[in-house]
C-alpha positions as CSV (number, residue, x, y, z in Angstrom):
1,X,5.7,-11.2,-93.9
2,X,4.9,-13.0,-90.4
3,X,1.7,-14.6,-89.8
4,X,0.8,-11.4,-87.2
5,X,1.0,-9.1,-90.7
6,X,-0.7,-11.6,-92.6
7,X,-4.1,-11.6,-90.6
8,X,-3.7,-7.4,-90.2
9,X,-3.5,-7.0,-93.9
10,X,-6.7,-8.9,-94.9
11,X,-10.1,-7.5,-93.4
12,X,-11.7,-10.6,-93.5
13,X,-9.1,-12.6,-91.6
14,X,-8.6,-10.1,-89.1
15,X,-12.0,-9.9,-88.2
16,X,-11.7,-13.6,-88.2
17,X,-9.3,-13.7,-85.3
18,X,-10.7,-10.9,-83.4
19,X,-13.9,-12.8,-83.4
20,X,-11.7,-15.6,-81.8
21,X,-10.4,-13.8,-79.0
22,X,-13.5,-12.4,-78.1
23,X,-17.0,-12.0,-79.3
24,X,-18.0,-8.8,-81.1
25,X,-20.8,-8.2,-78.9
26,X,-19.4,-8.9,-75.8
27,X,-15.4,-8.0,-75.7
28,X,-14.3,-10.4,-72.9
29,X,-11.6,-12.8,-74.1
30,X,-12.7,-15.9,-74.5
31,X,-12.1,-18.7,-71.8
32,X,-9.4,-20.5,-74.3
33,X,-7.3,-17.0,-74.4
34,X,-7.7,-16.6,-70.8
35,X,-6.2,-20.5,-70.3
36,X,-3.7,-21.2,-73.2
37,X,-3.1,-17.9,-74.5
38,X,-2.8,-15.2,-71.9
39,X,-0.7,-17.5,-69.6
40,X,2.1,-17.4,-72.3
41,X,1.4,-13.7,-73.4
42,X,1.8,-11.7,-70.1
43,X,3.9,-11.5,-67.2
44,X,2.7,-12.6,-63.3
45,X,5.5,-12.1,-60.4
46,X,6.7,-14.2,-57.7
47,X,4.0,-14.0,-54.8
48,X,1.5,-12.5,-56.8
49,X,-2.6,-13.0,-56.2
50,X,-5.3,-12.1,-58.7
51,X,-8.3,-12.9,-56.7
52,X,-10.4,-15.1,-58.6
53,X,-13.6,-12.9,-58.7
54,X,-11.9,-10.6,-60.2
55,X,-12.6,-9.6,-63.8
56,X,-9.5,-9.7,-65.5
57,X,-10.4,-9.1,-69.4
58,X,-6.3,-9.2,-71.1
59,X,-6.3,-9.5,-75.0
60,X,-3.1,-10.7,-76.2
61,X,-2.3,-7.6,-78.4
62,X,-1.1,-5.1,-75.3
63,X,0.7,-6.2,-72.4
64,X,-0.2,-7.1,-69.1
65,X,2.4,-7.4,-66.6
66,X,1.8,-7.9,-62.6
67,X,4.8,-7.8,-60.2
68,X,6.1,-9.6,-57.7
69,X,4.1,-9.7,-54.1
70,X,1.1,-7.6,-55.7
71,X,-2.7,-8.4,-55.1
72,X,-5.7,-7.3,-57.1
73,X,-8.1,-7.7,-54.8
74,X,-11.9,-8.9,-55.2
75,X,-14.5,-7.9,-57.5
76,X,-11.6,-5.7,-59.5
77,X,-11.9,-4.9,-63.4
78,X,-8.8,-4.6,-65.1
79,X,-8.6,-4.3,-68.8
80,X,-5.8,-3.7,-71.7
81,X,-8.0,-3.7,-75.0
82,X,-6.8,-0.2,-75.4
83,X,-3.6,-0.3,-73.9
84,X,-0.9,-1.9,-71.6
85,X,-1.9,-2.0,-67.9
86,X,1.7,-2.5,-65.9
87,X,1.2,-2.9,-62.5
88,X,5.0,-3.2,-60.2
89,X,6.2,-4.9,-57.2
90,X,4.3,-4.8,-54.0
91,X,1.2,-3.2,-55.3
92,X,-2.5,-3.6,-53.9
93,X,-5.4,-2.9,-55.7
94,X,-8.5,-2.6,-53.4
95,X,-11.5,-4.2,-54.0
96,X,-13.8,-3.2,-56.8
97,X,-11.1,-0.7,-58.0
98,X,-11.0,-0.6,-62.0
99,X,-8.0,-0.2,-63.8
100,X,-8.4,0.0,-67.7
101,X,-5.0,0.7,-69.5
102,X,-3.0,2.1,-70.7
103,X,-1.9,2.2,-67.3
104,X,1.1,2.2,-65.4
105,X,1.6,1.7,-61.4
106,X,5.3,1.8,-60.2
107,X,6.0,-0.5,-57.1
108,X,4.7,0.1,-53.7
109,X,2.0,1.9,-55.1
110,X,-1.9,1.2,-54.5
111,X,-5.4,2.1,-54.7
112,X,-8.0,2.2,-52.0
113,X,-11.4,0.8,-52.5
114,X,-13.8,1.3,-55.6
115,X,-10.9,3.6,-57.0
116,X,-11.5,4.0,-61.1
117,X,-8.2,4.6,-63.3
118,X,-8.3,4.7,-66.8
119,X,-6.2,5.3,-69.5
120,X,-8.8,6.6,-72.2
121,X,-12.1,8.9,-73.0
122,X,-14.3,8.2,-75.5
123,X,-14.1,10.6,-78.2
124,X,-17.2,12.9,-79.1
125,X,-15.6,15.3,-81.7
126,X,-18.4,14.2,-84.2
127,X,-21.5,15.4,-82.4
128,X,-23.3,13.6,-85.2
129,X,-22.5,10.2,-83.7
130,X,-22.6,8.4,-80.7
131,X,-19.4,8.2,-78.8
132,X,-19.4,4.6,-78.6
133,X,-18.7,4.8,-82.4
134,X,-15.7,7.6,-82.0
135,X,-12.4,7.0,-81.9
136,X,-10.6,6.6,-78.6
137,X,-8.8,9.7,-76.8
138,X,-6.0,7.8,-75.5
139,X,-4.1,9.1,-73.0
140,X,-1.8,7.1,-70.9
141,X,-2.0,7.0,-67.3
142,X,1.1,7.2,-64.7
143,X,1.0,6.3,-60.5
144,X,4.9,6.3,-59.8
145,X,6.6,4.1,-57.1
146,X,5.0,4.6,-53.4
147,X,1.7,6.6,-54.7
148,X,-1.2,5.7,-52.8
149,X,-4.9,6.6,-53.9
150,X,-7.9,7.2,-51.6
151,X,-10.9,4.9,-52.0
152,X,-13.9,6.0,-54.2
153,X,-11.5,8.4,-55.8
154,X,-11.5,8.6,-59.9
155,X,-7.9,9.4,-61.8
156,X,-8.5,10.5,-65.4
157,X,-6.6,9.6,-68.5
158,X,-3.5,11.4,-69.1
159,X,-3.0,12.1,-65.4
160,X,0.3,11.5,-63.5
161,X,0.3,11.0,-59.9
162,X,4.3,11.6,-58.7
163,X,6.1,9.5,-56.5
164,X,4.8,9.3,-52.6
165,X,1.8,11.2,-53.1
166,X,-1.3,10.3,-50.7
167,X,-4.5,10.6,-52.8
168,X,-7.7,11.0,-50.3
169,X,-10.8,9.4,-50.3
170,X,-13.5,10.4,-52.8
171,X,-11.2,12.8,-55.0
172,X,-11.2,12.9,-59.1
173,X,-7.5,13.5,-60.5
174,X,-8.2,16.0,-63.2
175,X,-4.5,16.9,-63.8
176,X,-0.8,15.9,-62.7
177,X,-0.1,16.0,-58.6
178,X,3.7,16.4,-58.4
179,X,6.1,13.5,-56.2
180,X,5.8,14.1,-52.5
181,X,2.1,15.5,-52.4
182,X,-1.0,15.4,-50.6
183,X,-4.1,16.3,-52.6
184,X,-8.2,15.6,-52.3
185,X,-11.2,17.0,-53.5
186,X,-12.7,17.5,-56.7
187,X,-11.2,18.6,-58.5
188,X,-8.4,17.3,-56.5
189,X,-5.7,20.0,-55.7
190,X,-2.3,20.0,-53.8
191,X,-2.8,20.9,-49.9
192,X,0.6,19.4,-48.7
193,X,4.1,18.7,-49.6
194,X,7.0,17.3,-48.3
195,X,9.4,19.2,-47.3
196,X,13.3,17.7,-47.2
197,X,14.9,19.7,-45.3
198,X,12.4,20.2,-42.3
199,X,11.6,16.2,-42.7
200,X,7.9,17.8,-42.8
201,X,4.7,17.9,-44.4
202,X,4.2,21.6,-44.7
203,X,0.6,23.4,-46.1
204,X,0.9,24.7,-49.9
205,X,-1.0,28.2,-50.0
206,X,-4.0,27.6,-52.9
């Protein structure tokens, strides 16, 4: 049994170590995992920035990977406690965005300003407690290769944004938005698509 089983398999050890990483009260990991740990745990690309007032709260248990050439701009969030965040090659997230995994962003992708993706809702099935004591609905997020969202806009868990799609300002993602789209508005909804053959955007009748 390795040492990562070990600490799993008895309560009092595990809490042990969790309260290591980070404190119970406040889940930030502390500045020893952010120096020595995380370094070694997750991946940062050639060319890559990670402005330094930028809250970047990475536990070593999910992954954490940044291409090459990407920025995460000022005053950004970003947190994996409940999943991977993967962010590719060439990607800008605008300042203030928040990006709480899991979460995926394929290269050439990025958000605007003040854009909120997450990977998760808090449960609420048990209206007899609070949510913050309810299991997590986790529901992995996708923005494919070339995707650009809209500032102030909000993508739910579970959402898929396809490849190329222009997100507009101020929209909430409530459900997939096929490759080659436009969409805005809340809830946000398809109003153009690419079109190959005409080399076109071209109006999609709602």
């Amino acid at each position: 049994m390795g040492i990562v089983s070990k600490i799993k398999s008895n309560p009092k050890t595990k809490a042990f170590a969790l309260w290591m990483i980070a404190p119970k009260r406040n889940p930030r990991p502390r500045l020893w995992v952010k120096w020595f740990l995380n370094p070694l745990k997750h991946k940062k690309g050639k060319g890559a920035t990670i402005r330094r007032n930028s809250r970047i709260d990475v536990f070593p248990w999910n992954r954490f990977e940044v291409g090459e050439l990407t920025t995460i701009e000022s005053f950004c969030t970003v947190n994996n406690g409940s999943g991977a965040v993967l962010i590719g090659d060439r990607v800008r997230v605008g300042i203030g965005s928040v990006v709480i995994g899991p979460v995926t962003m394929g290269s050439g992708s990025g958000l605007g300003q003040h854009v909120f993706v997450s990977g998760f809702n808090h449960g609420y099935a048990d209206g007899g407690k609070n949510s913050s004591e309810q299991a997590l609905d986790i529901r992995p997020t996708v923005i494919e290769e070339d995707a650009h969202i809209g500032a102030n806009s909000v993508v739910l868990a579970g959402v898929t944004i396809g490849k190329r799609c222009q997100v507009g300002a101020g929209s909430v993602v409530t459900k997939d938005i096929p490759p080659f789209s436009i969409a805005v508005g809340n809830p946000a909804k398809v109003i153009k698509q690419f079109n190959h053959d005409t080399q076109q955007w071209e109006r999609v009748k709602n």
